[in-house]
C-alpha positions as CSV (number, residue, x, y, z in Angstrom):
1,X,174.3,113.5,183.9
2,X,172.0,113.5,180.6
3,X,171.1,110.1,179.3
4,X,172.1,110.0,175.7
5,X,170.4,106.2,175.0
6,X,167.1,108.5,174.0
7,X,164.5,105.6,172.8
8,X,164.3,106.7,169.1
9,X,160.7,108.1,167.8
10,X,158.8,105.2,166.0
11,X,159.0,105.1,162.1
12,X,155.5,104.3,161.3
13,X,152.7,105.7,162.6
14,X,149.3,103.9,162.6
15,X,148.1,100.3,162.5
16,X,150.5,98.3,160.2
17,X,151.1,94.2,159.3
18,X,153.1,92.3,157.6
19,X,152.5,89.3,156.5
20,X,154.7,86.2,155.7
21,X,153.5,83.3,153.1
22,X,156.1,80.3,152.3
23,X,155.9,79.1,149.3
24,X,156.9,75.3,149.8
25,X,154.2,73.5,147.4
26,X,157.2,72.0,145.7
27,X,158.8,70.8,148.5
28,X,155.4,69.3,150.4
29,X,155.1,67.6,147.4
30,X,158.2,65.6,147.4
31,X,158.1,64.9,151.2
32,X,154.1,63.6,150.3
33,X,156.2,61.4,147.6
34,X,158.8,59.8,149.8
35,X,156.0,59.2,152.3
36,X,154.2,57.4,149.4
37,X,157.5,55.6,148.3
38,X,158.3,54.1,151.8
39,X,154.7,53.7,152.8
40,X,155.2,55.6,155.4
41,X,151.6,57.1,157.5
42,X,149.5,55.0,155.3
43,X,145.8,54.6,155.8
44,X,144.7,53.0,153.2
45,X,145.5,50.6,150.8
46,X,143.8,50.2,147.0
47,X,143.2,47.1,145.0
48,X,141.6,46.5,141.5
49,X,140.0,43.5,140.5
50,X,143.0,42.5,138.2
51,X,145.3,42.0,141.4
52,X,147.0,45.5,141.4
53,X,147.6,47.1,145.0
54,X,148.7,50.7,146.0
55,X,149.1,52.4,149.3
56,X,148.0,55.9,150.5
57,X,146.6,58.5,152.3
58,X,143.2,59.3,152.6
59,X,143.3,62.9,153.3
60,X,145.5,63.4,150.3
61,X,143.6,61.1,148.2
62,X,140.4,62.8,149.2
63,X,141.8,66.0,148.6
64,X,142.5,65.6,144.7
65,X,139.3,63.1,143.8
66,X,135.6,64.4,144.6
67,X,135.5,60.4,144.2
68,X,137.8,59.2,147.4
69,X,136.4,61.9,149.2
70,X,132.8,60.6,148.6
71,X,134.4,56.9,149.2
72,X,135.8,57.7,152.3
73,X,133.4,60.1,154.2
74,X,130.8,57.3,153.5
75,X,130.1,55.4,157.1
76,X,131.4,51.7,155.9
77,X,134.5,52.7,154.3
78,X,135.8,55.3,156.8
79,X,137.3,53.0,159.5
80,X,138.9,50.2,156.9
81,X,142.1,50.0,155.4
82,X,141.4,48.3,152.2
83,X,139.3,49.4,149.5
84,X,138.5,47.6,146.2
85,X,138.1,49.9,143.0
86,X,136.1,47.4,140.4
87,X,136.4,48.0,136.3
88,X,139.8,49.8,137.0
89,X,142.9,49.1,135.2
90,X,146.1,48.6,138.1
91,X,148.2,50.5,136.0
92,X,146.4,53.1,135.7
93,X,145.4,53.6,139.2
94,X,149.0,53.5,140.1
95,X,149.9,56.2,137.4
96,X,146.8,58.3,139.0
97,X,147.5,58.5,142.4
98,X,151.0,59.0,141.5
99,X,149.9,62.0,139.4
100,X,148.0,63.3,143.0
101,X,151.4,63.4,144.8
102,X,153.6,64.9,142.2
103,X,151.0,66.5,139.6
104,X,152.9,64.9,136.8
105,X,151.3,62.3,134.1
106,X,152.6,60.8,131.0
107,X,150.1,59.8,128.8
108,X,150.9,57.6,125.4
109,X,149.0,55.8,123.1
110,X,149.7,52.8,125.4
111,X,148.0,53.9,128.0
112,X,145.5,56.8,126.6
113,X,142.5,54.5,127.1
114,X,143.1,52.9,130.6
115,X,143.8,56.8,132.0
116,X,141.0,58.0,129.8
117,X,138.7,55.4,132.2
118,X,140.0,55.5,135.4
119,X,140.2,59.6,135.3
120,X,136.3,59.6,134.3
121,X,135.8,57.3,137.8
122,X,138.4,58.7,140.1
123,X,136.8,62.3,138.9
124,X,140.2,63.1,138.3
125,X,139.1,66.1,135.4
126,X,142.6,68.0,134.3
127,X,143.7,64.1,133.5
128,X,140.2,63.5,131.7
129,X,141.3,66.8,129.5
130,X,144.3,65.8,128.8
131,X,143.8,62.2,127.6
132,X,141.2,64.2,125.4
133,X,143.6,66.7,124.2
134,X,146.1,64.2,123.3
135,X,143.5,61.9,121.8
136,X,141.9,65.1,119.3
137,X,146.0,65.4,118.2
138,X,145.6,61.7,116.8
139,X,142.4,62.4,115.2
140,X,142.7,60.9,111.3
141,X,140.6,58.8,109.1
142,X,141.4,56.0,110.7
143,X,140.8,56.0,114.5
144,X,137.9,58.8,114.6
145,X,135.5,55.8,115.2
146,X,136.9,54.4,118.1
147,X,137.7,57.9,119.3
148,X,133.8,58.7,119.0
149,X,132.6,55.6,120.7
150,X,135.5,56.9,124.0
151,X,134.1,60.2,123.8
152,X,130.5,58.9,123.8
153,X,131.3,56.4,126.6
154,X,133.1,58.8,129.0
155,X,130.8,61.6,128.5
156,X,133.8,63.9,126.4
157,X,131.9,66.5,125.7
158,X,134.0,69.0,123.4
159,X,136.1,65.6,122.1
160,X,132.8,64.2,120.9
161,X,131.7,67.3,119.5
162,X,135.0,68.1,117.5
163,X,134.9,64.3,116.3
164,X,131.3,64.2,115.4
165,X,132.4,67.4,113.0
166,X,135.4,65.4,111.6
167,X,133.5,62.5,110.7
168,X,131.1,64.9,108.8
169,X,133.7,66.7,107.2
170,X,135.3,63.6,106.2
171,X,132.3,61.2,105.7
172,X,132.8,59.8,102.0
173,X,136.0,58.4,103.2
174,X,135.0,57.4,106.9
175,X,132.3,55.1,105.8
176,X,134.0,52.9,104.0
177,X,136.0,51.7,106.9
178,X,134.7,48.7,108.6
179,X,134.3,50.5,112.1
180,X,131.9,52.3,110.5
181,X,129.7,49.2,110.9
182,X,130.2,49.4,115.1
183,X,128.2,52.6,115.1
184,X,124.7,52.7,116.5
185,X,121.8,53.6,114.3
186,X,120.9,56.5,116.3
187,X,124.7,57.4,116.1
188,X,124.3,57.7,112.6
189,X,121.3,59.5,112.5
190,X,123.1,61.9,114.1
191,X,125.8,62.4,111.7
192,X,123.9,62.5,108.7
193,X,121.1,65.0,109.9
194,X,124.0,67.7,110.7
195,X,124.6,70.5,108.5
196,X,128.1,70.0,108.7
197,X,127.7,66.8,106.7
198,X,129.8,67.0,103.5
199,X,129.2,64.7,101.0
200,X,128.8,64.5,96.9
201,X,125.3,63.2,97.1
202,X,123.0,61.8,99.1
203,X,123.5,58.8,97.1
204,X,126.7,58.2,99.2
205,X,124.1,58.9,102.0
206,X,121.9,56.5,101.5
207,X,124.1,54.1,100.9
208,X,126.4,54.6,103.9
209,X,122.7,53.7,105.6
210,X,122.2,50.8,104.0
């Protein structure tokens, strides 16, 4: 009798691969989250000199800051459990490492400063930009001092640029503010030797100097 259960020819011919990728980013995040929430696996715990405490991991901390990773691969800090971040605002911090386990972050004028900081030391650079960003959106008359001297001091690059150029632009009307007085003499220097510098005469120059 014939057997009729023939094994069928294969379809493809040749090497061949498929290959499967899940995407679950979402969902690892919120598991990292409720891990976070519950302190649950834990290996580390931050403090701030102004009596502010978090929990964490260190592999996930390490994996979104160049400056955790640098803290803990060094040789003292790797086998402790507590680790003290000076001239770092609590609130922030907590609003940081909240941003590493969901990759959300509300910034305000409340808080623009603080995050500002505590980006520049936790090497923390899309939250650096964006505390820029939202800081060159409030540029007016007004605040371009101050928002100088945080540009200056956190090493801003294009937000110092773009308000060095407003200042110039705007100069008659800048200088008669008394922040005006906080800037350095080499700040000033600065502005008025720029091209950009619009004024009606160098009278007002001279006596923006003085």
């Amino acid at each position: 009798m014939q057997n009729t259960n023939q094994v069928p020819e294969p379809l493809i011919y040749g090497p061949a691969k498929y290959e499967y990728k899940k995407s679950c980013h979402a969902e690892i995040f919120q598991i990292l989250q409720s891990f976070l929430k519950d302190e649950v696996f834990c290996d580390i715990k931050l403090e701030t000199d102004d009596g502010g405490s978090i929990f964490g991991h260190k592999v996930v901390l390490a994996s979104a800051s160049p400056y955790f990773h640098g803290v803990f691969t060094n040789f003292k800090e790797n086998n402790q459990d507590i680790f003290v971040i000076k001239n770092l605002d609590s609130t922030a911090l907590q609003l940081l490492v909240e941003f590493i386990y969901s990759g959300q972050v509300t910034v305000t004028d409340k808080n623009v400063q603080d995050l500002l900081s505590a980006s520049n030391i936790l090497q923390l650079q899309d939250v650096k930009e964006v505390c820029c960003d939202f800081l060159q959106a409030q540029l007016c008359l007004t605040n371009c001092i101050g928002i100088f001297a945080l540009a200056d001091l956190h090493n801003c690059t294009k937000l110092l640029s773009s308000t060095e150029l407003y200042i110039q632009q705007h100069f008659s009307e800048v200088v008669e503010g008394d922040k005006f007085l906080s800037l350095s003499s080499e700040q000033i220097t600065k502005l008025i030797a720029s091209e950009e510098l619009k004024v009606p005469s160098e009278e007002k120059v001279f006596e923006s100097v003085i």
